[in-house]
Structure formats: C-alpha cells, structure tokens
C-alpha positions in Angstrom: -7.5 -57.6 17.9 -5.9 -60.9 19.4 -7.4 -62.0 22.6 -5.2 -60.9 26.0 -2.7 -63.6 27.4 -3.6 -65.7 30.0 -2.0 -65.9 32.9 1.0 -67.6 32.9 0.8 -71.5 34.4 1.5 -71.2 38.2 2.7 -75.0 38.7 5.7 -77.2 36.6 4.2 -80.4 35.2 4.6 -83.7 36.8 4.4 -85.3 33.4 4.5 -84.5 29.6 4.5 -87.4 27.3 6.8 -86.1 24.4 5.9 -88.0 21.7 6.6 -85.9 18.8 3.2 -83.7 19.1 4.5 -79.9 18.4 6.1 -78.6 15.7 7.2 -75.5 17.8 9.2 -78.0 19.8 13.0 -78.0 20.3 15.7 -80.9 20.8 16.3 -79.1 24.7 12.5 -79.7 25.4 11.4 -76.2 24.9 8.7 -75.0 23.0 6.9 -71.6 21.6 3.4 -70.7 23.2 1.1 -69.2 20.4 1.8 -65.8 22.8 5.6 -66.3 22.1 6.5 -67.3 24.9 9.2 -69.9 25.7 8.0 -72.8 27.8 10.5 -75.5 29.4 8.9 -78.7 29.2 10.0 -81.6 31.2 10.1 -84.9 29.1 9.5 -88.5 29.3 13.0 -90.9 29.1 12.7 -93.2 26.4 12.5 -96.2 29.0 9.7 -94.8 31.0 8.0 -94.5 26.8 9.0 -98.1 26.3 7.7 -99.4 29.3 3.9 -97.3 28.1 4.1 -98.8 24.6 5.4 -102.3 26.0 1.9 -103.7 25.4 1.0 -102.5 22.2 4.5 -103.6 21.4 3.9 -107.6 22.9 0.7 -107.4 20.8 2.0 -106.2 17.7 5.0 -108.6 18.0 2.7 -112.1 18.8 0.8 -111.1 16.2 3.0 -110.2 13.2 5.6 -112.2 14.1 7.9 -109.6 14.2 10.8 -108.2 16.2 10.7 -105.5 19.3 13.9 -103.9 17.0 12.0 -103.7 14.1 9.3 -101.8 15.6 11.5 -99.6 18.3 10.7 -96.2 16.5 6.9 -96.3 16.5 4.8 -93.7 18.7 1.7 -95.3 20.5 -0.6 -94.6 17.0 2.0 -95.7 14.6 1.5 -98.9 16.6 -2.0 -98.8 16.7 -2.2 -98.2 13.1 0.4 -101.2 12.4 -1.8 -103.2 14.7 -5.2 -102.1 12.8 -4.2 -103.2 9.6 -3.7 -106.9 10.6 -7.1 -107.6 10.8 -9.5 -104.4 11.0 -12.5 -106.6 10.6 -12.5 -108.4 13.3 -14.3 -107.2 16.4 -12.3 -109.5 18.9 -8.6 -108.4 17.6 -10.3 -104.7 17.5 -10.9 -105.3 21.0 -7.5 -106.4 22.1 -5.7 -103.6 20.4 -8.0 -100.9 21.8 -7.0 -102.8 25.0 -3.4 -102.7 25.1 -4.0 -98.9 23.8 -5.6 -98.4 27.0 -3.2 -99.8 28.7 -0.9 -97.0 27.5 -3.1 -94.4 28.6 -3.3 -95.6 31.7 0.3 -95.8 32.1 0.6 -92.2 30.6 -1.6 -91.0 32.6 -0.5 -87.2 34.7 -0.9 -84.0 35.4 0.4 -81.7 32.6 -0.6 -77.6 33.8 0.3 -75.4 30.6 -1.0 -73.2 27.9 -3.8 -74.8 25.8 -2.3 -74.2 22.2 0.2 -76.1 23.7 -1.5 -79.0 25.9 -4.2 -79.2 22.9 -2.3 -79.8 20.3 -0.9 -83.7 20.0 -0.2 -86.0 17.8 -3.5 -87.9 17.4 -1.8 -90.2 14.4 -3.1 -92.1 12.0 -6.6 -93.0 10.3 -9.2 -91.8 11.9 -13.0 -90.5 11.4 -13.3 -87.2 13.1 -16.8 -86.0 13.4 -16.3 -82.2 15.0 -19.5 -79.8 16.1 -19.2 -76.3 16.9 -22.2 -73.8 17.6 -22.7 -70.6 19.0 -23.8 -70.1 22.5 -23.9 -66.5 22.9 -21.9 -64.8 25.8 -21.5 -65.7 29.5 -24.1 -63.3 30.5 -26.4 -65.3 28.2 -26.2 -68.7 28.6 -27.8 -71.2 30.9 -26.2 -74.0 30.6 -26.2 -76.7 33.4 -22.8 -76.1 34.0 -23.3 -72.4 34.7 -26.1 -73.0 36.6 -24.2 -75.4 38.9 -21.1 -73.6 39.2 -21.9 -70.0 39.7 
C-alpha cells in the first residue's frame, strides 16, 4: 500500500516564494498535499518579488535595451532564460547572469517548513541539462553510510 502520512508540519513558514511552482495551487494561496490535505500557504507581495528579480531585471534591461514594462511578467528563470539567449557563448556575460541569479537567491532566501511533495516540487524553468542518479541502498538497518555513522 501507500506509505503512512507524516506528521503534520508543526511551525507556519516565514517565507514561501510563490512563483507559480504547483499546479495543486489556488488563487487564495492554498494548495493540496499528495495526502489530501489542504495547506495555507503564506505568499510573497508582488513588491517584495520585484525587489528579488530587480537585478536580473537591470541586467536584462542594460543589455537588451529594453523596458522594465515589457518584461514585468517574467519569473526569475523566464528571465534567466531571456538573459541566456543574448549571448550563451560568452563565459563573462554567463558569469554576470548567474550573478544577478544569485543575487535573487540570496534575496529569496527563508525558512519554508511543509510537506516535501509540496516544498520539492518548483518551477525549475527553462533549458536545462539534468543529469539525475538513483541507486539502491538497502534499509536503515543496513547501511553504513557516513551520515549514519555520525548521526546515530
């Protein structure tokens, strides 16, 4: 059968960055937990998102030589994807885009406590090469890994 449901979360989040991530999402900031369950999330205003995307935004604008209303829609990787496409090949403006992208982690950085169908699942956008590696490890009575062996 399914595996049991965790406990509920025990603490509200500080933060969630609502940038368009679940599709079990509604308009009141409430989503569906893979258990069912309703979970009220808070969300970000759109000025505290503008003022995370502002430098992706200043770069993207400098650069294209376009306006801040013609790009006011875009999520953090529709921007990194516009600013991408200006000149992929070139390591320095790489370099400046994947700083002002960390810039807007930075600035989106929190504490979000919640279920992780919920927490894991996000919006990772655009074009990316995604190399993923899973293997089995056995059960928790079986394996030694340095973590275990640290932390029990």
């Amino acid at each position: 059968g399914p595996p049991a449901k965790p406990a509920a979360p025990q603490h509200k989040p500080l933060e969630v960055a609502s940038t368009g991530s679940s599709s079990s999402s509604s308009s009141d900031g409430s989503s569906m937990s893979a258990y069912g369950d309703i979970v009220q999330e808070d969300s970000v205003s759109d000025m505290e998102m503008a003022r995370r995307l502002q430098p992706m935004r200043d770069l993207l604008v400098h650069k294209a030589g376009i306006t801040q209303d013609q790009i006011e829609g875009l999520t953090a990787f529709e921007l990194r994807d516009a600013l991408l496409v200006l000149d992929p090949l070139d390591r320095q403006w790489v370099a400046q885009v994947n700083k002002a992208e960390a810039e807007f982690w930075k600035r989106s950085a929190g504490t979000r406590i919640g279920y992780a169908d919920q927490i894991l699942g996000f919006d990772c956008g655009g074009q990316q090469w995604v190399l993923e590696v899973a293997f089995p490890v056995g059960s928790y009575d079986t394996v030694t890994s340095s973590w275990r062996s640290k932390n029990t």
